[in-house]
LUMGUKOL-174642 format. One record per residue (C-alpha): residue in one letter; x negated, y, z; residue number from 0. Coordinates in Angstrom, 1 decimal. Layout:
N
atom residu A X X Y Y Z Z num NUM
...
END
This chain:
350
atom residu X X -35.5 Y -0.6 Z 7.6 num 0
atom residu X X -33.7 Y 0.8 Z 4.5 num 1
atom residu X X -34.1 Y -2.8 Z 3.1 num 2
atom residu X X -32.8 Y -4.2 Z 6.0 num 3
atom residu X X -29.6 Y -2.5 Z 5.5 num 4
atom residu X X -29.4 Y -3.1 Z 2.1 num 5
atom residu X X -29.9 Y -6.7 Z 3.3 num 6
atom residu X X -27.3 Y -6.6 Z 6.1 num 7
atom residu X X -24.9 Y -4.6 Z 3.7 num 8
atom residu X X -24.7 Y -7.1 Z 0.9 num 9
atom residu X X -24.4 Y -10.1 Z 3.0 num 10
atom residu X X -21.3 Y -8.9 Z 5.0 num 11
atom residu X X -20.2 Y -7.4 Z 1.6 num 12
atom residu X X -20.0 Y -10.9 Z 0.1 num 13
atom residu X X -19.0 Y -12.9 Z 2.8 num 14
atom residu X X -15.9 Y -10.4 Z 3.6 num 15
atom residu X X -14.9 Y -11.3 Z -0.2 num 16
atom residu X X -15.2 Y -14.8 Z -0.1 num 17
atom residu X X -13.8 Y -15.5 Z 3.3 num 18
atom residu X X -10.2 Y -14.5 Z 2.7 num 19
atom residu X X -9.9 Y -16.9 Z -0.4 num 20
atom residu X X -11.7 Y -20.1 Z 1.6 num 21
atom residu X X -9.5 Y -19.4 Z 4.5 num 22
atom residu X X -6.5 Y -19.2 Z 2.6 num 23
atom residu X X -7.4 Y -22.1 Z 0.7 num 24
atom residu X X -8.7 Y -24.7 Z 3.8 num 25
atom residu X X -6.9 Y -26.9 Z 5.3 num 26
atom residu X X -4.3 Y -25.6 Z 7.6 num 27
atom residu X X -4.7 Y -29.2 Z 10.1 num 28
atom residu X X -8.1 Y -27.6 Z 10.9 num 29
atom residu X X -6.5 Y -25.4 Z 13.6 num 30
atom residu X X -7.0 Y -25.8 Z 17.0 num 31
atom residu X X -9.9 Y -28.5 Z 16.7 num 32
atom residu X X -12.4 Y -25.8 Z 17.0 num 33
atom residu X X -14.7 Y -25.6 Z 20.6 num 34
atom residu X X -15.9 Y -22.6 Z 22.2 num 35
atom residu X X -12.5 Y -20.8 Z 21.7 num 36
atom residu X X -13.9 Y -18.2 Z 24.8 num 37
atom residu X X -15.6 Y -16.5 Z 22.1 num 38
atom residu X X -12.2 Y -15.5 Z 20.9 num 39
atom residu X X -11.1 Y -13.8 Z 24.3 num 40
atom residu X X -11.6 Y -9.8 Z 24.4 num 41
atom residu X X -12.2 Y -8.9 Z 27.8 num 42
atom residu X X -12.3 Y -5.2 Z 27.2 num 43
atom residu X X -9.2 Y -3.0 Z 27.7 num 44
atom residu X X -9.0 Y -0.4 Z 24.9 num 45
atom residu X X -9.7 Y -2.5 Z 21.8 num 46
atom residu X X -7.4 Y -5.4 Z 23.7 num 47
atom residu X X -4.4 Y -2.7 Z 23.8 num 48
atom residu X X -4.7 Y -1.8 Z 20.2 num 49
atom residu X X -4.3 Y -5.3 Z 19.3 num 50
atom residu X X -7.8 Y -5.9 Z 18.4 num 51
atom residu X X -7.4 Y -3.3 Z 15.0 num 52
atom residu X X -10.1 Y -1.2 Z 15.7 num 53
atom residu X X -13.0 Y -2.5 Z 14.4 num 54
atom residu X X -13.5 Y 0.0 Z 11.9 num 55
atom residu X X -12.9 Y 3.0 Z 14.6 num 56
atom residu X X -14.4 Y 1.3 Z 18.1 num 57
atom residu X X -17.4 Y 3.0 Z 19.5 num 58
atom residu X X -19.2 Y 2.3 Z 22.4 num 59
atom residu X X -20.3 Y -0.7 Z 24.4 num 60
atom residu X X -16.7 Y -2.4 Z 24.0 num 61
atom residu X X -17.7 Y -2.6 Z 20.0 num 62
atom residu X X -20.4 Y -5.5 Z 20.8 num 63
atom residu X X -16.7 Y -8.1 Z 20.3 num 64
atom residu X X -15.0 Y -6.5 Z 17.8 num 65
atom residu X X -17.7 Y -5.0 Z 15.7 num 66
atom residu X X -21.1 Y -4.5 Z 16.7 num 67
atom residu X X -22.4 Y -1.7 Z 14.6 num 68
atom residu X X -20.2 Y 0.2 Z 17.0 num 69
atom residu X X -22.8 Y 0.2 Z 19.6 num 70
atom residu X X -24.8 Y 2.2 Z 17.7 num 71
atom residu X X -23.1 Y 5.3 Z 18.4 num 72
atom residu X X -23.9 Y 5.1 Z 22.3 num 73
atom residu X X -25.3 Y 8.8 Z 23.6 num 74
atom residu X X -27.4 Y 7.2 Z 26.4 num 75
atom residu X X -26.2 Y 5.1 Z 29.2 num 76
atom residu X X -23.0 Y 3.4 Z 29.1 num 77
atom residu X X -21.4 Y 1.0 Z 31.8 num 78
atom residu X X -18.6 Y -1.1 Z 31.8 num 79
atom residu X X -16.7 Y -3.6 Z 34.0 num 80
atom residu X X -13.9 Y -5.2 Z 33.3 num 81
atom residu X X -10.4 Y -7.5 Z 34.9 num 82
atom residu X X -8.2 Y -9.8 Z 33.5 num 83
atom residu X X -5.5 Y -11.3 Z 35.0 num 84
atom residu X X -5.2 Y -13.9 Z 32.1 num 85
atom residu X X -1.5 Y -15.7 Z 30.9 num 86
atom residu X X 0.0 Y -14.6 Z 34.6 num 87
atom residu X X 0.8 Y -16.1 Z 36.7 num 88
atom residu X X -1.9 Y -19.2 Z 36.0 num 89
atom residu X X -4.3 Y -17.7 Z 38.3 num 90
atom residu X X -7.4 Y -17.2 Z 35.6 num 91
atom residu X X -9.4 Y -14.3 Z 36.2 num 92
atom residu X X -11.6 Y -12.8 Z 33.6 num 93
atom residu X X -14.7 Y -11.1 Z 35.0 num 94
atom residu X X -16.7 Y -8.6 Z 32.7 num 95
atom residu X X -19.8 Y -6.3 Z 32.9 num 96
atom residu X X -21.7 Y -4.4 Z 30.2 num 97
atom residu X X -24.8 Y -2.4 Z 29.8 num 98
atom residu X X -26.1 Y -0.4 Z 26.7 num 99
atom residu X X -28.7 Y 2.1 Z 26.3 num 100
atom residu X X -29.9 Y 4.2 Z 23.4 num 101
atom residu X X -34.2 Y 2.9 Z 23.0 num 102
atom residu X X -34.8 Y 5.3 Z 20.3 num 103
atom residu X X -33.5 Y 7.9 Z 18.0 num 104
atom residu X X -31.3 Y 5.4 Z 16.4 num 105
atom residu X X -31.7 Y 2.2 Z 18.5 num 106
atom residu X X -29.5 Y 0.9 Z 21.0 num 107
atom residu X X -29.6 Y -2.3 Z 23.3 num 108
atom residu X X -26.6 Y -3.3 Z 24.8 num 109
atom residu X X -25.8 Y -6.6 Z 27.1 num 110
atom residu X X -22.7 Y -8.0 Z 28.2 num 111
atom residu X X -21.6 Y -10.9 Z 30.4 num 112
atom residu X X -18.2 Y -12.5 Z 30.6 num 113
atom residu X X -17.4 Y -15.8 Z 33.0 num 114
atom residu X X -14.0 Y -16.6 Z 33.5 num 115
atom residu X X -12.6 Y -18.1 Z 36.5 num 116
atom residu X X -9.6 Y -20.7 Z 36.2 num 117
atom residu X X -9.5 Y -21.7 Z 40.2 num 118
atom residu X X -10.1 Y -25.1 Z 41.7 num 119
atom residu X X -9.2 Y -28.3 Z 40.2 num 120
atom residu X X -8.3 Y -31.4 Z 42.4 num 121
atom residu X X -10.7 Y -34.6 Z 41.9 num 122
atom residu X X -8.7 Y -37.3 Z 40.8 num 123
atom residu X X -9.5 Y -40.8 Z 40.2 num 124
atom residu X X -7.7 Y -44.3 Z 39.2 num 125
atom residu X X -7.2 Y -45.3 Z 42.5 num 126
atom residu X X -6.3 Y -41.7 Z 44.0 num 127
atom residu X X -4.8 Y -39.8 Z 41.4 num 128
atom residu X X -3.0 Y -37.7 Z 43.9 num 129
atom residu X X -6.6 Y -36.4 Z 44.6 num 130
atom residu X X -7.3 Y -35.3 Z 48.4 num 131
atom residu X X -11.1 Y -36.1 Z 48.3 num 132
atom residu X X -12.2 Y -32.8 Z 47.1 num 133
atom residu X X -12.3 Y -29.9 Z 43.9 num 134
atom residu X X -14.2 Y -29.5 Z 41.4 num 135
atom residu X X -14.5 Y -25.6 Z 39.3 num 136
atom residu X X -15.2 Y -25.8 Z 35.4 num 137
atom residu X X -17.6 Y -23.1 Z 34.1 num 138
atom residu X X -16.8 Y -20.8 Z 31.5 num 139
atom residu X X -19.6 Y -18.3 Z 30.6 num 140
atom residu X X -21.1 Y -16.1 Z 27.6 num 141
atom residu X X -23.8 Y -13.4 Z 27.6 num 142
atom residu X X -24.5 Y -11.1 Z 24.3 num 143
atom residu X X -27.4 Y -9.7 Z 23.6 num 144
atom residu X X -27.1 Y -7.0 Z 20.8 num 145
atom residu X X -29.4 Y -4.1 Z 18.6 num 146
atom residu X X -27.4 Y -1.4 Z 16.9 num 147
atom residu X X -29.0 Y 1.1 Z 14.8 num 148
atom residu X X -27.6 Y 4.5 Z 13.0 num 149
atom residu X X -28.9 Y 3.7 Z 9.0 num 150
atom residu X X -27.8 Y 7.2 Z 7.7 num 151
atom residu X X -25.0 Y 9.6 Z 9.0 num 152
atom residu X X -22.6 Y 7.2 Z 7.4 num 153
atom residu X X -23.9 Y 3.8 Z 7.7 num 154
atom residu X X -24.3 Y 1.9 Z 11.1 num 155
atom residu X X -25.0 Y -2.1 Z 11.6 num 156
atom residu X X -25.9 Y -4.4 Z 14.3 num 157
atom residu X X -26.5 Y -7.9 Z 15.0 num 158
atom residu X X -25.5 Y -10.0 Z 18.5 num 159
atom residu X X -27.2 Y -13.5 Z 19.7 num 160
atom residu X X -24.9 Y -14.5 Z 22.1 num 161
atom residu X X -25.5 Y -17.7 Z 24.3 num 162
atom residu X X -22.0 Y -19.8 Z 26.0 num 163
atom residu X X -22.2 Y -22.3 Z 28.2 num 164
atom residu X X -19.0 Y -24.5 Z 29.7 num 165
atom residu X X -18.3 Y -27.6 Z 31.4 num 166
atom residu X X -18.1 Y -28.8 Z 35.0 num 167
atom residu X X -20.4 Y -30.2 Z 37.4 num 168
atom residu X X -21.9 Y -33.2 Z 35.1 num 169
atom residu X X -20.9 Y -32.5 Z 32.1 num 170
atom residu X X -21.6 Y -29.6 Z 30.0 num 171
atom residu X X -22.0 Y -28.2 Z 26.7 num 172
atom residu X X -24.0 Y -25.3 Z 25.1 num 173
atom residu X X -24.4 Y -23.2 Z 22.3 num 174
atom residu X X -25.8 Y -19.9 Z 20.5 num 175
atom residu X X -24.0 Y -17.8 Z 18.1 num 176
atom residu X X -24.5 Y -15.1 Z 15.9 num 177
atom residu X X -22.5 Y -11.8 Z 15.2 num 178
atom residu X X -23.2 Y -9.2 Z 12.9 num 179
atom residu X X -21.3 Y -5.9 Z 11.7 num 180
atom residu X X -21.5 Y -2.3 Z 9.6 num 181
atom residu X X -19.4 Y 0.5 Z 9.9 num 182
atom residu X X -19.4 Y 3.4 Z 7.3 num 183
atom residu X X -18.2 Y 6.6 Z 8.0 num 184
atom residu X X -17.0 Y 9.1 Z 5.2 num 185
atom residu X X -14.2 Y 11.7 Z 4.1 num 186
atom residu X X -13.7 Y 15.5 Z 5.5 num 187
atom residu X X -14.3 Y 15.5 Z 9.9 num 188
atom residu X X -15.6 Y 11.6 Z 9.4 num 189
atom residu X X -11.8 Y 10.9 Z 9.2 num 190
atom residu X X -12.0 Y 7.8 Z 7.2 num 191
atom residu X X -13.7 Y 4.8 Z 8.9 num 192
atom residu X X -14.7 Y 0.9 Z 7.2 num 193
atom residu X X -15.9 Y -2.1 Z 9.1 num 194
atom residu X X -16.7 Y -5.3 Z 8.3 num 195
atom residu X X -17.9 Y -8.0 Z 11.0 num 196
atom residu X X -19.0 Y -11.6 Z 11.2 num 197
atom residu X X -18.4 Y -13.4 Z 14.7 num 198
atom residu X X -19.3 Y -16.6 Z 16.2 num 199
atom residu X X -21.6 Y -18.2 Z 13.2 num 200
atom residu X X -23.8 Y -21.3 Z 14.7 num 201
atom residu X X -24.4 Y -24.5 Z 15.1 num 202
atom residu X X -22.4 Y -27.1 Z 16.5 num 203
atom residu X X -22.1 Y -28.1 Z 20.2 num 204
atom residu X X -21.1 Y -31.1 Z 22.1 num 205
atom residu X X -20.6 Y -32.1 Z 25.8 num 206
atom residu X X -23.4 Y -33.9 Z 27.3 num 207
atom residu X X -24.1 Y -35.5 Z 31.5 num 208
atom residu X X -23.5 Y -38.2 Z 33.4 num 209
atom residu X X -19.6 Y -37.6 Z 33.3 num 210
atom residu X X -19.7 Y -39.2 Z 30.1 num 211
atom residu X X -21.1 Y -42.7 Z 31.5 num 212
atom residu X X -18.5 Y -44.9 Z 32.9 num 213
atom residu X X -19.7 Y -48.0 Z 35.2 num 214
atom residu X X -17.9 Y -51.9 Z 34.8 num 215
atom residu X X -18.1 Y -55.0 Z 36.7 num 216
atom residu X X -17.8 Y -57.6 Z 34.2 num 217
atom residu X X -16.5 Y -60.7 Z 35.3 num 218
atom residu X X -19.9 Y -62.7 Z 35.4 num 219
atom residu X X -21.0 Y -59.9 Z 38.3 num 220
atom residu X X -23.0 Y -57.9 Z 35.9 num 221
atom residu X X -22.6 Y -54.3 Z 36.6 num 222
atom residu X X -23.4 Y -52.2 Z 33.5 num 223
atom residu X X -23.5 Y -48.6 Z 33.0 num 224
atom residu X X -21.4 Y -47.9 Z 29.5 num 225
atom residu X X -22.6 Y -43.7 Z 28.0 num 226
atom residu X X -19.5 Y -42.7 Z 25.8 num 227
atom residu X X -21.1 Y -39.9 Z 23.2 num 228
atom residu X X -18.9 Y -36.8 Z 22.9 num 229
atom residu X X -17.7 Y -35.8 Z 19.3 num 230
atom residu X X -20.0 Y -32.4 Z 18.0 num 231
atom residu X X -17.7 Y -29.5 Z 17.3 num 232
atom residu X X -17.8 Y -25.8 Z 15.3 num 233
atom residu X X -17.4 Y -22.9 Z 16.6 num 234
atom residu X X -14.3 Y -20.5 Z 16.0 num 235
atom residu X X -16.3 Y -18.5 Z 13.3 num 236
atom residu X X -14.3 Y -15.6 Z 11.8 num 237
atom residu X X -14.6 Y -12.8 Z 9.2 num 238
atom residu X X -12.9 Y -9.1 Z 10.0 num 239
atom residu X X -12.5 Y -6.4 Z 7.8 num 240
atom residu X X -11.2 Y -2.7 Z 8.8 num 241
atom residu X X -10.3 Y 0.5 Z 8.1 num 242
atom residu X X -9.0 Y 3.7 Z 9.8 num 243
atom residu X X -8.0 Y 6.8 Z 9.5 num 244
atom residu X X -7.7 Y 10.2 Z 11.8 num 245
atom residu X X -5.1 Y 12.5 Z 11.6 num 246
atom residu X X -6.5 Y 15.6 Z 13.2 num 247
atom residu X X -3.7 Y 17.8 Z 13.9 num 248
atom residu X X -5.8 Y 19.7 Z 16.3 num 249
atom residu X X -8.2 Y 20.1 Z 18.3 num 250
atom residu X X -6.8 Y 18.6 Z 21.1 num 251
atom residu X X -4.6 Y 16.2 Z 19.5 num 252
atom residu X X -5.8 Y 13.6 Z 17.3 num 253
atom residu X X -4.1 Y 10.5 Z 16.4 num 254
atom residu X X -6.0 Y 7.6 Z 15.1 num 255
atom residu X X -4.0 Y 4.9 Z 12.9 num 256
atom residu X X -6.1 Y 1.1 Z 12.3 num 257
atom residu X X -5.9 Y -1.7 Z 10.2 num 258
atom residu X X -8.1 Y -4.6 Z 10.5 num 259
atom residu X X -7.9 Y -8.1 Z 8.6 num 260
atom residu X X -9.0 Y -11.6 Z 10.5 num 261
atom residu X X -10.0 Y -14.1 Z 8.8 num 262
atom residu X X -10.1 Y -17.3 Z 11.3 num 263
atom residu X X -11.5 Y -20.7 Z 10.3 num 264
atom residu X X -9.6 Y -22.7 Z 13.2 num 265
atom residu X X -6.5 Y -20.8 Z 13.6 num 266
atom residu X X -3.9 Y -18.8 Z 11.0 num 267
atom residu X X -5.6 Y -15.3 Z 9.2 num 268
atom residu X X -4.1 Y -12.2 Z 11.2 num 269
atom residu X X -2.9 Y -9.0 Z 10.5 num 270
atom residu X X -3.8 Y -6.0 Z 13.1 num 271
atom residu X X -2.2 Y -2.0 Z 13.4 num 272
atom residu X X -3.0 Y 0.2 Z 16.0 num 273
atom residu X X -2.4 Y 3.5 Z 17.1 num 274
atom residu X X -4.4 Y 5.9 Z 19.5 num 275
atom residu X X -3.2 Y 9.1 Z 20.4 num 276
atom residu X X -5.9 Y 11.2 Z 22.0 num 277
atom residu X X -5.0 Y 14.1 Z 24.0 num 278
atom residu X X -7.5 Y 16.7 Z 24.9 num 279
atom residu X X -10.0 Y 14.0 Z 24.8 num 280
atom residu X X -8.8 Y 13.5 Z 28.5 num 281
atom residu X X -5.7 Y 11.1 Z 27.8 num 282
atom residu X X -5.4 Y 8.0 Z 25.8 num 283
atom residu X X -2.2 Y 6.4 Z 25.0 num 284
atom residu X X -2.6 Y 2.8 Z 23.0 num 285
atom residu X X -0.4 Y 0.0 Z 21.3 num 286
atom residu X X -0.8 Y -2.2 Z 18.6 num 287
atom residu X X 0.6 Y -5.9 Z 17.3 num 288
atom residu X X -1.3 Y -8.9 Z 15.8 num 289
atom residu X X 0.9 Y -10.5 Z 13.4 num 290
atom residu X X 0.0 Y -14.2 Z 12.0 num 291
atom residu X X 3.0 Y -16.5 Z 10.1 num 292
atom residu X X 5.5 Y -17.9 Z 12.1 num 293
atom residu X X 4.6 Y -15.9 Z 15.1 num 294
atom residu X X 8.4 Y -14.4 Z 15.1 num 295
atom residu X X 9.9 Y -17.6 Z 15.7 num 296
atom residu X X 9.6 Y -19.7 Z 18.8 num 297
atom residu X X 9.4 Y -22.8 Z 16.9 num 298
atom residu X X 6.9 Y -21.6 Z 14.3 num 299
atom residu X X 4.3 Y -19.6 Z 16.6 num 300
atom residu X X 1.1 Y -21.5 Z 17.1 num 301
atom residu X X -0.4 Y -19.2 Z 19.6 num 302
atom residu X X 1.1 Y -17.8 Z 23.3 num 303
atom residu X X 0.8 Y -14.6 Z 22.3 num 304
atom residu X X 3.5 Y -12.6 Z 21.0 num 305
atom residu X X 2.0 Y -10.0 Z 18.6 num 306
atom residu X X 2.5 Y -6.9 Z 21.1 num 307
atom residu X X 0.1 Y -5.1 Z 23.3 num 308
atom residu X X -0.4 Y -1.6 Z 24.7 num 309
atom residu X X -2.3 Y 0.2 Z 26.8 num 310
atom residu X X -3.7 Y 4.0 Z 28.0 num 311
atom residu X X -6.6 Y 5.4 Z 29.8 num 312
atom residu X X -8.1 Y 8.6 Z 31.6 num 313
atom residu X X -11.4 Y 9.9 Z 31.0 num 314
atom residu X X -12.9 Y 12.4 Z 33.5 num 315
atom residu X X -15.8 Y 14.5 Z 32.7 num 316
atom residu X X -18.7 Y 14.5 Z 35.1 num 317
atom residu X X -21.3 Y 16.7 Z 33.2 num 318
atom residu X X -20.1 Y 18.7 Z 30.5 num 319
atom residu X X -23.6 Y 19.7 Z 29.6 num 320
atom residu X X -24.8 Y 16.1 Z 29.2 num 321
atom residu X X -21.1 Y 14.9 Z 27.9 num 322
atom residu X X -21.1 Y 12.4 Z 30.7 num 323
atom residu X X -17.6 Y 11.1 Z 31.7 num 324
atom residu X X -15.8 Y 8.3 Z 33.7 num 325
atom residu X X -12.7 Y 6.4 Z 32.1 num 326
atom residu X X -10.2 Y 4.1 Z 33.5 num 327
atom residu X X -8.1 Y 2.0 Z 31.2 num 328
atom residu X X -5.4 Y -0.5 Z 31.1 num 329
atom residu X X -4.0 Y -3.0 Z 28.6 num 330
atom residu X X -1.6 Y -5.4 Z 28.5 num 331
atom residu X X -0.9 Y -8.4 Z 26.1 num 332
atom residu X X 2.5 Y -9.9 Z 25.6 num 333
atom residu X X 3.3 Y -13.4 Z 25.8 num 334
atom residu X X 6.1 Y -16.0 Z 25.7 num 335
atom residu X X 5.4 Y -18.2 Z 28.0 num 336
atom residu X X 4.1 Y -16.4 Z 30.9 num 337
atom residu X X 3.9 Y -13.2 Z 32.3 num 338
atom residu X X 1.5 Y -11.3 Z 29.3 num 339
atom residu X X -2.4 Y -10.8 Z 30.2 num 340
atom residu X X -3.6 Y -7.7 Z 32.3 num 341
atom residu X X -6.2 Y -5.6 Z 32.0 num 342
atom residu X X -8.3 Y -3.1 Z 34.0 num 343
atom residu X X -11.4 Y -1.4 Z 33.0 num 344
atom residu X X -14.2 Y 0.9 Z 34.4 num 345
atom residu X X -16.5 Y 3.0 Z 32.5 num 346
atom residu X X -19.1 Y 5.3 Z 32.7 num 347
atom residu X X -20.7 Y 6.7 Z 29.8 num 348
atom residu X X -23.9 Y 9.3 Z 30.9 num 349
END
């Protein structure tokens, strides 16, 4: 196991190095030809309010997107569901659940699915394109599989399989990708926290069915079935690197400030800050922005987002002997056009 590490260590070590120069360096007219862009949506509420800079600091189930080594530091049982009401008012609705549980003194398994729902779609052909003979629903679903495990009291790592599948009724695509993550933990009350994390690394995918054939009536009255071959596509791979620190004012009050660094290979390199104010460990109050060039400007801003987010939760304790407790949290993402994205979460942590 101590190799392993080692191993994991390295790898992430160099890739986080390397990353920033090859992203900086590609071409920029690679953006937005990348598939699989669900792999970049965070369904979960706390990491989504702080503007997704917490991947040095996020612990729990939620850590299995931003960084996985997270997960490790789950006490037992944890549960999550999530809602998203996604770019309001377009009527998509983001539905999440997630399970993790500790295997062993430093093991834990955790699984998540996420399936978003963008409504019915009227069927539309050449000779009715006003539709009226039906609806079709496209599919849109991941599932993560992950192991954490606690290395030493300052190094944790994990790794994630996670399989996505999308498409519609007869045509479809699939794919497997791979994350992996460390977090290391130092300084006086574990205030200082690093993370490093690589997301959606695999192979390509392409769309494959019948949708794809397309049947002609040549003039000689030969009917003939023509198969058009979909283009293969990469997946949105990225490289993150964090850091935060806590400033422990008391024991009640502690008020955690994150940085984190994204590297994208289809879209423009980010820069994430977020703050958590934690009061009493009973009240969470969240915010954060995601700044990328040319996001200030209208004209310039490649994505719908806006930079902003914010959020805050409640946790109730159930067993105080156990730690158990019960959280509710909210988050919300700015956005120009539409009406910003919406989030409620669930957890129980036992």
């Amino acid at each position: 196991m101590k190799r392993l590490s080692k191993n994991l260590i390295s790898l992430l070590l160099i890739v986080s190095f390397v990353a920033p120069y090859s992203a900086f360096a590609g071409n920029k007219q690679r953006a937005g030809s990348a598939g699989g862009t669900q792999l970049l949506i965070n369904p979960w509420a706390r990491s989504s309010a702080m503007g997704y800079s917490n991947a040095a600091s996020i612990r729990g189930l939620e850590a299995q997107f931003m960084n996985v080594a997270g997960t490790a530091f789950t006490k037992s049982t944890e549960l999550i569901f999530a809602y998203t009401d996604w770019l309001k008012p377009a009527d998509i609705a983001i539905n999440s659940f997630g399970f993790s549980q500790k295997v062993s003194e430093t093991g834990v398994l955790s699984l998540t699915v996420m399936s978003i729902n963008v409504g019915d779609i009227d069927i539309t052909t050449t000779e009715l394109p006003e539709g009226g003979i039906g609806t079709f629903r496209p599919v849109f679903t991941n599932i993560g599989l992950s192991y954490a495990k606690v290395f030493s009291n300052s190094i944790y790592g994990g790794l994630t399989l996670r399989i996505l599948n999308e498409g519609i009724s007869d045509v479809k695509a699939s794919g497997v990708v791979l994350d992996a993550g460390i977090q290391y933990v130092t300084g006086k009350n574990n205030q200082m926290k690093f993370g490093i994390a690589m997301k959606n690394v695999g192979p390509t995918m392409k769309y494959t069915g019948d949708g794809m054939s397309v049947r002609a009536d040549l003039e000689s009255g030969i009917n003939m079935t023509m198969e058009h071959r979909s283009a293969e596509f990469e997946l949105p791979s990225l490289i993150s690197i964090a850091v935060s620190y806590d400033f422990i004012f008391n024991e009640k009050n502690i008020l955690t400030l994150n940085g984190t660094f994204i590297s994208n290979s289809f879209t423009k390199d980010q820069i994430c800050i977020g703050l958590e104010q934690n009061i009493s460990n009973l009240v969470f109050i969240r915010g954060g922005y995601t700044y990328e060039e040319g996001i200030f400007d209208y004209d310039t801003r490649e994505t719908v987002f806006t930079g902003l987010s914010f959020g805050a939760g409640i946790q109730i304790p159930i067993s105080k002997e156990k730690g158990s407790v019960f959280s509710l949290e909210y988050a919300y993402r700015d956005t120009n056009p539409f009406s910003g994205c919406h989030t409620l979460q669930a957890r129980v942590s036992l």
